[in-house]
C-alpha positions as CSV (number, residue, x, y, z in Angstrom):
1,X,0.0,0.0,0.0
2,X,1.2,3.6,-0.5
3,X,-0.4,7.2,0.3
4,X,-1.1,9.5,-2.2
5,X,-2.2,13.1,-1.6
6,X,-5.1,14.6,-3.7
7,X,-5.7,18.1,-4.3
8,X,-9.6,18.3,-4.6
9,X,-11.2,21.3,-5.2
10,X,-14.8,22.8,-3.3
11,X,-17.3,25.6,-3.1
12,X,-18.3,27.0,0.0
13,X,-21.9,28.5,-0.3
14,X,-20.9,31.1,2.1
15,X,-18.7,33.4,2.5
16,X,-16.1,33.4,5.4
17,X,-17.2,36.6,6.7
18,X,-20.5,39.0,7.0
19,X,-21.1,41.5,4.2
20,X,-22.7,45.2,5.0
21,X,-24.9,47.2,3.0
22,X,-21.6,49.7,2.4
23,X,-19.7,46.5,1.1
24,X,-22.2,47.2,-2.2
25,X,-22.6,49.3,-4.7
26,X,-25.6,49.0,-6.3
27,X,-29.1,48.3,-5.5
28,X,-32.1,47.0,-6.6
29,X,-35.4,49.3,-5.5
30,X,-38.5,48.1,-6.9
31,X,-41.3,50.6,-8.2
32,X,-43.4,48.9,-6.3
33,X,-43.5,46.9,-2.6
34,X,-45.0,44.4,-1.8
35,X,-46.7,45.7,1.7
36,X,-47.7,49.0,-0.6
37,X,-50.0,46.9,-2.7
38,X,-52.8,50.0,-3.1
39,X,-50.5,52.9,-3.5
40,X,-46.7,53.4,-3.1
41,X,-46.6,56.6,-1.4
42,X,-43.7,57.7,-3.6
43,X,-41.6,55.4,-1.3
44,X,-39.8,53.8,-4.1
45,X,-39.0,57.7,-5.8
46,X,-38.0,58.9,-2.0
47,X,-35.4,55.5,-1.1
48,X,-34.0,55.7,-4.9
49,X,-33.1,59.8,-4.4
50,X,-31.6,59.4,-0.2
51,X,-29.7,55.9,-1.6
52,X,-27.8,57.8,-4.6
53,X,-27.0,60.4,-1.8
54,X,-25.3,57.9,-0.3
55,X,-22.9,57.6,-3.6
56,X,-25.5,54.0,-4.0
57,X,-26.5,53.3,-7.8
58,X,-29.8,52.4,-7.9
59,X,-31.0,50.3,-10.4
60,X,-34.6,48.6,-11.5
61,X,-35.4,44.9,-11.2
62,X,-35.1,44.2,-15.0
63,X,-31.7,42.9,-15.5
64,X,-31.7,43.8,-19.4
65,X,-31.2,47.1,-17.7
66,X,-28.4,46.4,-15.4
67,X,-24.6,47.8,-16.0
68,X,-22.1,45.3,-17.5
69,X,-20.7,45.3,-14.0
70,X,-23.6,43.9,-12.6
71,X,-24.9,41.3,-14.8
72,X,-21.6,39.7,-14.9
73,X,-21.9,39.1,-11.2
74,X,-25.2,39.3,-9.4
75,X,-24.4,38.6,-6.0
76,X,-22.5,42.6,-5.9
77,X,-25.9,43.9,-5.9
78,X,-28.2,43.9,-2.9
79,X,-32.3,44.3,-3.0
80,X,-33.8,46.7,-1.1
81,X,-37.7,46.5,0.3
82,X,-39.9,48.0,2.8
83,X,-42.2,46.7,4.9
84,X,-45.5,48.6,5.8
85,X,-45.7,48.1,10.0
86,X,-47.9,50.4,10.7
87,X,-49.6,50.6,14.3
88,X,-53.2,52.8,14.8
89,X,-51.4,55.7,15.7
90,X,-48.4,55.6,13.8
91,X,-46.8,55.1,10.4
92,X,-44.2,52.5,11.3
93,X,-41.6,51.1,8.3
94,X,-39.0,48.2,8.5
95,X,-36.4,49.0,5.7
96,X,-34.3,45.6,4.7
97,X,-31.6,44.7,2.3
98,X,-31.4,41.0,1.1
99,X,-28.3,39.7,-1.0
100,X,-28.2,37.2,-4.1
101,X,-29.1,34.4,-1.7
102,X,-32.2,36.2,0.2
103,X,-30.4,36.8,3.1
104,X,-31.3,39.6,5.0
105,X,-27.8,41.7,5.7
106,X,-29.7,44.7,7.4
107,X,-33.0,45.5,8.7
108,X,-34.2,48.7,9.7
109,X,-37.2,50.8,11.7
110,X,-38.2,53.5,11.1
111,X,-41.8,55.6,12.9
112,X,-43.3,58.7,11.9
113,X,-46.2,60.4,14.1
114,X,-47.0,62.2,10.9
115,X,-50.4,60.7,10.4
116,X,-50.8,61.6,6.5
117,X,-50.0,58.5,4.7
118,X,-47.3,60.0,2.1
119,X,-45.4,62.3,4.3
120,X,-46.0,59.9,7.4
121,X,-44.3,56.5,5.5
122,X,-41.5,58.8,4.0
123,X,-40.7,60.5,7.5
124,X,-40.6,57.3,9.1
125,X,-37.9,55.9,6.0
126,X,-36.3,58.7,6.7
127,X,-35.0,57.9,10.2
128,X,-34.3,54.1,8.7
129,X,-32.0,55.7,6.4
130,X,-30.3,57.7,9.2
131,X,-27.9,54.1,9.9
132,X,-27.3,53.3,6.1
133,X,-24.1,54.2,5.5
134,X,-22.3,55.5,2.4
135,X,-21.6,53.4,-0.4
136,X,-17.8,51.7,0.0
137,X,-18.1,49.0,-2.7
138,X,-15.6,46.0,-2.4
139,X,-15.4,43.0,-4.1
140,X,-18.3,40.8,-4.2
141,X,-19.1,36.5,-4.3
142,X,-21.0,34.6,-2.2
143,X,-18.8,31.7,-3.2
144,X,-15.2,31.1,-2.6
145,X,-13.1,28.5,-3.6
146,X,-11.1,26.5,-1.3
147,X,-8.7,23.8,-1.7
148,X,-7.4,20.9,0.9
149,X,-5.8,17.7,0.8
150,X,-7.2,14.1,1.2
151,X,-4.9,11.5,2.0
152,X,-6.7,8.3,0.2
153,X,-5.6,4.5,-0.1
154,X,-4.2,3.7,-3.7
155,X,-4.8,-0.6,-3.6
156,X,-3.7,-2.6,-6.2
157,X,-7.3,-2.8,-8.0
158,X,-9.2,-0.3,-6.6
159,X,-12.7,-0.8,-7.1
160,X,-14.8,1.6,-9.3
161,X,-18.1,2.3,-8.2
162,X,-21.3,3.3,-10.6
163,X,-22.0,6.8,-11.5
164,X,-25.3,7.8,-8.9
165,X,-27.1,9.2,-11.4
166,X,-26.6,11.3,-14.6
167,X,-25.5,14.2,-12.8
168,X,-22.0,12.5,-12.3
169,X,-21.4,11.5,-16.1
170,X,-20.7,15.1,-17.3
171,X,-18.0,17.4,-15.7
172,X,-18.9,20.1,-18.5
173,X,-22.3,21.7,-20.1
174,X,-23.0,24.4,-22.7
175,X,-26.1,25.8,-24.0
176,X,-24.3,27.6,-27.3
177,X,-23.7,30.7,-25.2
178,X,-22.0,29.9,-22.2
179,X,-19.5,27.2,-21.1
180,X,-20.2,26.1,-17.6
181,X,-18.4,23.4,-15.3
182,X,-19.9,21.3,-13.0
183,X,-18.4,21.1,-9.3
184,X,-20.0,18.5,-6.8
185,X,-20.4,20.5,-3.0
186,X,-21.2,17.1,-1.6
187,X,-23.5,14.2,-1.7
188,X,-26.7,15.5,-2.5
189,X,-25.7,18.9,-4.4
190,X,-23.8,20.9,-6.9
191,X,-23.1,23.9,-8.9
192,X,-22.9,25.1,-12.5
193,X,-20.0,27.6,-12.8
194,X,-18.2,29.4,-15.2
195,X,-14.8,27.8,-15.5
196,X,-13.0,31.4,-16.3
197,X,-14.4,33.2,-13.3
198,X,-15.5,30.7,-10.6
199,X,-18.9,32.6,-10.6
200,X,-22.0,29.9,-10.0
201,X,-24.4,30.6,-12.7
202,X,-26.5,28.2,-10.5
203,X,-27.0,25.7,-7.4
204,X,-28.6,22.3,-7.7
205,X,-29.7,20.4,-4.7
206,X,-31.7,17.5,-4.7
207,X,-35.2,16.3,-4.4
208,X,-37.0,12.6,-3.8
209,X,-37.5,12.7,-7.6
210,X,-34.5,10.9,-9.2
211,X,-32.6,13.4,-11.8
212,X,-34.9,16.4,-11.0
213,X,-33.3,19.3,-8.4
214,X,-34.3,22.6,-6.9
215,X,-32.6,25.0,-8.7
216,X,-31.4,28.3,-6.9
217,X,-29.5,30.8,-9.6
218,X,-27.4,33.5,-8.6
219,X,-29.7,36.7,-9.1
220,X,-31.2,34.6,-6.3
221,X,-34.7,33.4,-8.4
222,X,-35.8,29.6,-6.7
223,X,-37.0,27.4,-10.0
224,X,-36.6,23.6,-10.9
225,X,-33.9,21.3,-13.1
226,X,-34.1,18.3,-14.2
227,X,-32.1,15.9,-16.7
228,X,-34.4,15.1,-20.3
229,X,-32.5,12.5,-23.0
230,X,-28.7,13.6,-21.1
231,X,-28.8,17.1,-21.3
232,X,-29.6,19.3,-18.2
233,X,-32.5,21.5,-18.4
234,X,-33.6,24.1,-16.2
235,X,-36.6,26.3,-16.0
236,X,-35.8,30.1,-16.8
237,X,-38.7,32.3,-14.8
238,X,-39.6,35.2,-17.2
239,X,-41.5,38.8,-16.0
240,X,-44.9,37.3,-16.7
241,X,-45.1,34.4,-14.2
242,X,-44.0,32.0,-17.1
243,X,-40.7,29.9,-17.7
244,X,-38.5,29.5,-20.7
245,X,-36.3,25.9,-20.8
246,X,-32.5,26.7,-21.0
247,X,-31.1,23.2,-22.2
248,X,-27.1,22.8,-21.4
249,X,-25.8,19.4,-23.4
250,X,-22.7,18.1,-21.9
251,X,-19.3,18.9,-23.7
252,X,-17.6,15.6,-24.4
């Protein structure tokens, strides 16, 4: 018997430390929120204005829209949203900031005795915004790559064990666009990546369904994928509550 050492490569979903809202520098505000369902109060026209104060660029939720800078990497840009918490004598507000994976990096309260509805909301923003911070933009990824070393047991006829399912055949898919590598996190999950960057274009995990995952893709959408005659599909959501299929064939 001898030892040999093996470099193997990993993804981390996380990254090693805790991001701020001043780490970014652009964010996403809605025209609309969702707790403003009836009217918007000019909240979105009153964050957008006090956040490009702040030396933030603000941008709208349509990615055909978004800089070069970032489309290329979605997790450098945070979503903003408030949340109507209102008690019967005050306008109350909670002002949050989610990253590319949902998480919620910052939350917010703001109050307003101001009982006017317009002027009351934006007040009570107002003294959210007091603790936002200006915009110091560093270097986004909410994955990082990390490598150790496995000491393994080379035998004289090592056994080789079956592929678990079609997911493990391919180490490289491409829909015609965009060449992406597959990287196995562990046992029951994995990522699509960009081999040039190390970006994750998306994370599959799996479900009780043999060959079919829930799909997480990194401007942080939730859809399904799912393996059809050996190519890897997954379901694009589009603005109207449908789904295009984006069809990656492995690269032999």
């Amino acid at each position: 018997m001898k030892k040999l050492s093996v470099i193997i490569s990993s993804f981390c979903v996380m990254l090693s430390y805790a991001q701020k809202v001043s780490d970014y520098k652009y964010v996403v505000v809605p025209s609309a929120f969702e707790s403003f369902k009836k009217d918007n109060y000019g909240i979105s026209a009153f964050l957008t204005k006090n956040l490009k104060s702040k030396q933030y660029t603000v941008i709208t939720e349509n990615r055909g829209q978004w800089p070069e800078e970032a489309n290329a990497n979605p997790c450098s840009v945070l979503n903003a949203d408030v949340i109507n918490d209102s008690g019967f004598l005050r306008n109350k507000i909670v002002l949050e900031f989610k990253d590319c994976n949902s998480k919620v990096i910052s939350s917010q309260k703001g109050s307003s005795s101001i009982k006017e509805f317009q002027e009351g909301f934006q007040d009570a923003l107002s003294k959210a915004l007091v603790t936002i911070p200006v915009s110091k933009p560093v270097e986004i990824t909410n994955y990082k790559q990390e490598a150790y070393v496995v000491e393994e047991t080379v035998k004289p006829t090592p056994q080789i064990s079956e592929p678990k399912s079609q997911a493990s055949k391919a180490e490289r898919y491409s829909n015609g666009k965009i060449n992406l590598q597959r990287i196995q996190i562990d046992a029951s999950q994995f990522i699509l990546a960009d081999g040039n960057s190390s970006v994750p274009f998306a994370t599959f995990k799996e479900t009780t369904k043999k060959d079919v995952f829930r799909v997480k893709l990194a401007s942080g959408e939730s859809t399904t994928g799912y393996f059809e005659n050996g190519n890897l599909v997954i379901e694009i959501p589009k603005n109207n509550d449908e789904y295009s299929k984006e069809v990656f064939a492995p690269v032999k």
